[in-house]
C-alpha positions as CSV (number, residue, x, y, z in Angstrom):
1,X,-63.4,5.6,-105.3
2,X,-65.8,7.2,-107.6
3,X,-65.4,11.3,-107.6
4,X,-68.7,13.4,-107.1
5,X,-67.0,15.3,-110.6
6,X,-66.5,11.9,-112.5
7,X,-70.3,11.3,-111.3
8,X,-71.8,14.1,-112.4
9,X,-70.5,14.0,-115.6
10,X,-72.0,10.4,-116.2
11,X,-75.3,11.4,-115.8
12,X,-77.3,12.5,-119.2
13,X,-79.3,15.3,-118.3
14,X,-80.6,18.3,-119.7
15,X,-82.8,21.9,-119.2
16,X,-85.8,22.4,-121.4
17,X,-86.5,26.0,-121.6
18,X,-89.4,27.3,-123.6
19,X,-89.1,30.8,-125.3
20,X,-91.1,33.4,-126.6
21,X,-89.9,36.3,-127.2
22,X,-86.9,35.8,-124.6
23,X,-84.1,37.6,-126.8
24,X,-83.0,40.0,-124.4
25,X,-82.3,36.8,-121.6
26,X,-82.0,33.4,-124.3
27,X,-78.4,33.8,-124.4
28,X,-77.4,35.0,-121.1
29,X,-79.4,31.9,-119.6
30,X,-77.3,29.3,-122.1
31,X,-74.2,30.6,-121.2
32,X,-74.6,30.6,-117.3
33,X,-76.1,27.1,-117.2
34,X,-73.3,26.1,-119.7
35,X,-71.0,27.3,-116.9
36,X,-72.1,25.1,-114.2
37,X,-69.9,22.3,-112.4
38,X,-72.3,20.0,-113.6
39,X,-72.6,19.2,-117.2
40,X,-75.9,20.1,-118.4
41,X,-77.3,20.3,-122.1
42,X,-80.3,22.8,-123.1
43,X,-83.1,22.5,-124.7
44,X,-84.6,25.8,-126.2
45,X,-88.1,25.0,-127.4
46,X,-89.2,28.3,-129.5
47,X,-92.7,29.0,-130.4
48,X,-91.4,30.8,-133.6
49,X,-90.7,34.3,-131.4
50,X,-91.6,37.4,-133.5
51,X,-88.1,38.9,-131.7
52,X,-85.4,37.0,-133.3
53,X,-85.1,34.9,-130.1
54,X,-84.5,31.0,-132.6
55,X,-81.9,33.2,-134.3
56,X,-79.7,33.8,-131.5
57,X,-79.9,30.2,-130.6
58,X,-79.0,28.7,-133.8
59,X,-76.1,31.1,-134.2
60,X,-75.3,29.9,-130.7
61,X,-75.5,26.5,-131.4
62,X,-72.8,26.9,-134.6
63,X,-70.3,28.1,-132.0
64,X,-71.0,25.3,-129.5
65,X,-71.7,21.8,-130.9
66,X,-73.5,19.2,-129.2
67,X,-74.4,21.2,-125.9
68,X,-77.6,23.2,-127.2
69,X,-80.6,22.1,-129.4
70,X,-83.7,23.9,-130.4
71,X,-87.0,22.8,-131.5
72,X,-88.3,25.3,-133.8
73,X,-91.9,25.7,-133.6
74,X,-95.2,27.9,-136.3
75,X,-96.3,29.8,-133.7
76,X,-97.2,30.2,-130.4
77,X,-98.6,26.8,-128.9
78,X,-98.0,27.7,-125.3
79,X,-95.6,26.3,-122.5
80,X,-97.9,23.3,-121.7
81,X,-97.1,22.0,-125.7
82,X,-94.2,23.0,-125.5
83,X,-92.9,21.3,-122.6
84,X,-94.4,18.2,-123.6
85,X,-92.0,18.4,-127.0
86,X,-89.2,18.8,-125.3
87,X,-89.9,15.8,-123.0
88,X,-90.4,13.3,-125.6
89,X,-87.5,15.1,-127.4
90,X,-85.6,14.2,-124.3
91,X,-86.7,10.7,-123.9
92,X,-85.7,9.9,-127.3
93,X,-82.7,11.0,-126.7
94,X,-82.0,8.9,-123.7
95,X,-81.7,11.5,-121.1
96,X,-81.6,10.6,-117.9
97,X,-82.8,13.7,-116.1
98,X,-84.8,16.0,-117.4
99,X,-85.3,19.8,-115.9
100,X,-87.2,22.7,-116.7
101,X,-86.8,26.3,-116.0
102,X,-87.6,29.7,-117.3
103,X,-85.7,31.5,-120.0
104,X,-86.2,34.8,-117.9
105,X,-83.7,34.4,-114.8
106,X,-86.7,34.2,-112.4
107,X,-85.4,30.9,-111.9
108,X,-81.8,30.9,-110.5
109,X,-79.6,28.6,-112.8
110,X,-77.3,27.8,-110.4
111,X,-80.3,26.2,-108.0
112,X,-80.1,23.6,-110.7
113,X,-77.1,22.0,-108.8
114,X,-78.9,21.5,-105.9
115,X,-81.8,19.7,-107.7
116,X,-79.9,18.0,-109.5
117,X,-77.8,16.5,-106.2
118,X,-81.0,15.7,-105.1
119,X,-82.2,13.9,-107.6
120,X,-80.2,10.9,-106.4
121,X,-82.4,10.0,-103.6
122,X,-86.0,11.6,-104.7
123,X,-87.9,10.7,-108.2
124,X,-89.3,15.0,-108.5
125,X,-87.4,17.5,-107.1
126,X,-89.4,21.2,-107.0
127,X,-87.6,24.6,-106.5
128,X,-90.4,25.9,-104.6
129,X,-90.9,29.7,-103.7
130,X,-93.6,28.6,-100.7
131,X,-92.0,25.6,-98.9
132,X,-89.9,28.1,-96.1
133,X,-92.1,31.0,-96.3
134,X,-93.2,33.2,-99.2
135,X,-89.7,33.8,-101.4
136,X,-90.5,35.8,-104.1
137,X,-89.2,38.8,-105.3
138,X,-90.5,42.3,-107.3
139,X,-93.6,41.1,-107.4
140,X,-96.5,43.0,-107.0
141,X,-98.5,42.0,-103.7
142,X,-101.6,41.4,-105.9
143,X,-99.6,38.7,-108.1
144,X,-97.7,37.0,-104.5
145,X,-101.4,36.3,-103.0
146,X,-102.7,35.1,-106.3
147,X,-99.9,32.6,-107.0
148,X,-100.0,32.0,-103.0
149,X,-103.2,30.9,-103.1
150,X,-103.4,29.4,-106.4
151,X,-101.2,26.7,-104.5
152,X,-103.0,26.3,-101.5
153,X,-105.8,25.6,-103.5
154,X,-104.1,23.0,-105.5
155,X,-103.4,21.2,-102.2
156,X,-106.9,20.9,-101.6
157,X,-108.5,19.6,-104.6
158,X,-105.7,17.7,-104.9
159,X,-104.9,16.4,-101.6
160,X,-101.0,16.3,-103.0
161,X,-98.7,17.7,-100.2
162,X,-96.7,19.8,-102.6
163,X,-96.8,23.6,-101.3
164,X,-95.5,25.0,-104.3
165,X,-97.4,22.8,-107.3
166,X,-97.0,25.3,-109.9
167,X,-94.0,26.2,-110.1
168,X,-91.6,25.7,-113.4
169,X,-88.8,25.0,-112.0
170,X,-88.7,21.3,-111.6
171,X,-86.2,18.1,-112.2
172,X,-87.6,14.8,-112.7
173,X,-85.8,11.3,-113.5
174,X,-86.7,10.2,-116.9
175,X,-88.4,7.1,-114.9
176,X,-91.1,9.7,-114.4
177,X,-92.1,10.8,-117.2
178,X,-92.0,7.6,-119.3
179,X,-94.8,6.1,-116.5
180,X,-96.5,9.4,-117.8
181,X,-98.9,8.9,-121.1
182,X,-97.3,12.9,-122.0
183,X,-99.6,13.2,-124.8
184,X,-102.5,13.1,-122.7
185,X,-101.8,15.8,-120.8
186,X,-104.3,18.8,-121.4
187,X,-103.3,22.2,-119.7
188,X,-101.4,24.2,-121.1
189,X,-100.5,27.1,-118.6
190,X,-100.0,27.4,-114.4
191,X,-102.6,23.8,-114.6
192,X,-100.1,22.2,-116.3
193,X,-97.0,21.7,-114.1
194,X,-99.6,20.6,-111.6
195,X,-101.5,18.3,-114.0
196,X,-97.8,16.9,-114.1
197,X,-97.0,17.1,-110.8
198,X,-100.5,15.5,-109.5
199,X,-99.6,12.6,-112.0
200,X,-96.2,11.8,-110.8
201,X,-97.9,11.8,-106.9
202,X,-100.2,9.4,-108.0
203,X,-97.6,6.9,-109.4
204,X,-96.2,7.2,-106.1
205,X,-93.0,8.5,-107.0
206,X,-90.7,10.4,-104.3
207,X,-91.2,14.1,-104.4
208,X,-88.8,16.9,-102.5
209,X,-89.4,20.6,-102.7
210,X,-86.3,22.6,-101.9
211,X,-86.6,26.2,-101.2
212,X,-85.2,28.8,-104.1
213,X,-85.8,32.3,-104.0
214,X,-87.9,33.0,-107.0
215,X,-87.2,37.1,-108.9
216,X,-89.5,38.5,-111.3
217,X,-88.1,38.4,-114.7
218,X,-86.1,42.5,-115.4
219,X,-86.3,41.9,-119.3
220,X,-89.3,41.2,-121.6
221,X,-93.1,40.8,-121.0
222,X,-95.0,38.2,-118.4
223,X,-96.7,35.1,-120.3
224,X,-99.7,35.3,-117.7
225,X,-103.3,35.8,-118.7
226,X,-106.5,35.1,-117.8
227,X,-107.4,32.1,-119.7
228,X,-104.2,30.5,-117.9
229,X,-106.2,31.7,-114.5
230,X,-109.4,30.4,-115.8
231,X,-107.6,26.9,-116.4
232,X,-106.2,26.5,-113.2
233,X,-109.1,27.0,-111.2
234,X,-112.1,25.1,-113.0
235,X,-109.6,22.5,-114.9
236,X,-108.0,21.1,-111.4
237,X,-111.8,20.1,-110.6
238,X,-111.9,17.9,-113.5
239,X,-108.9,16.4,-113.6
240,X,-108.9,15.7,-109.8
241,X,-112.8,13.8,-110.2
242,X,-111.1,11.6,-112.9
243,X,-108.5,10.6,-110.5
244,X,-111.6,9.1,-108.2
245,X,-112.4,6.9,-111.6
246,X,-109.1,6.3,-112.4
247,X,-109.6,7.8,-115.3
248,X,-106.3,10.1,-115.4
């Protein structure tokens, strides 16, 4: 009989993590995924990060061989782009899951077991702060009701029963993303991972949210701005009328 362990180990999968300026948590985030029961490798996809953050990884990556890779990138493109690299990067590499997460411990690496175990039986599996309740932690009230309702809203133009449609912190089969033309995507911030999301509800693929408790990052600065507001709100319109014409 087949072990869970010897299982696990079979499967090719990997975590893309974007970075800017994420030297105070880029290392600390490798080395506790790296020490996971599951085998994981790690995708750092740096948007040439002012703070040295490419530096640390590459010296990283001389110590431990064939577990961590970095796409070096001119300058700051933003985590739509850069997630769209690292998926293609992925697929060519014959990876057979494919995970993304925040470089700033918002995202609790060991929730990554979970999703993966799922992953067997659903297509998308979401670490979502909003499925059992509101789960976030240190935020600011005024930031909880706008992400809150960022995602009710979603619901609605989308009609896609996913209660926590922005969040990063997602696994999908590579099945998923190869049905996905990736280089049509066009958001680039919070829009995005529900541009991505929307897509892979539209191919009909299985989708699970399972609940994570979601902490605001201790080190470094917050990526959020308004123009990644402004895209969520008016860009979700568009993309949702293209649906009716098939046209997504």
């Amino acid at each position: 009989m087949k072990s869970v362990f010897l299982y696990d180990f079979m499967i090719k999968s990997i975590v893309i993590i974007p970075t800017y300026n994420e030297a105070e948590n880029v290392i600390n985030i490798i080395n506790k995924v790296l020490s996971l029961p599951v085998s994981f490798d790690i995708l750092i996809v740096d948007d040439n990060s002012p703070d040295g953050t490419a530096s640390l990884v590459n010296e990283l990556i001389r110590k431990i061989d064939n577990k961590i890779y970095i796409i070096n990138r001119p300058n700051k493109l933003g985590l739509g782009k850069a997630y769209k690299e690292g998926f293609l990067w992925a697929l060519e590499k014959q990876y057979e899951y494919i995970f993304e997460m925040d470089a700033d411990f918002s995202h609790n690496p060991s929730d990554l077991i979970r999703i993966f175990n799922n992953l067997t039986d659903y297509d998308v599996v979401i670490g979502s702060r909003y499925v059992d309740g509101i789960n976030v932690v240190n935020w600011p009230l005024s930031r909880i009701i706008l992400s809150y309702f960022a995602s009710i809203y979603s619901r609605i133009i989308t009609g896609m029963p996913v209660k926590d449609a922005t969040s990063g912190f997602v696994g999908f089969k590579s099945e998923v993303l190869k049905s996905i033309d990736l280089k049509s995507l066009v958001f680039n911030g919070y829009a995005f991972q529900i541009e991505l999301k929307f897509k892979s509800y539209l191919n009909k693929f299985k989708i699970l949210e399972i609940p994570i408790i979601f902490k605001d990052r201790v080190y470094g600065d917050s990526k959020m701005n308004s123009s990644i507001i402004f895209e969520a709100v008016f860009g979700l319109i568009t993309m949702r009328l293209k649906s009716f014409f098939k046209r997504l």
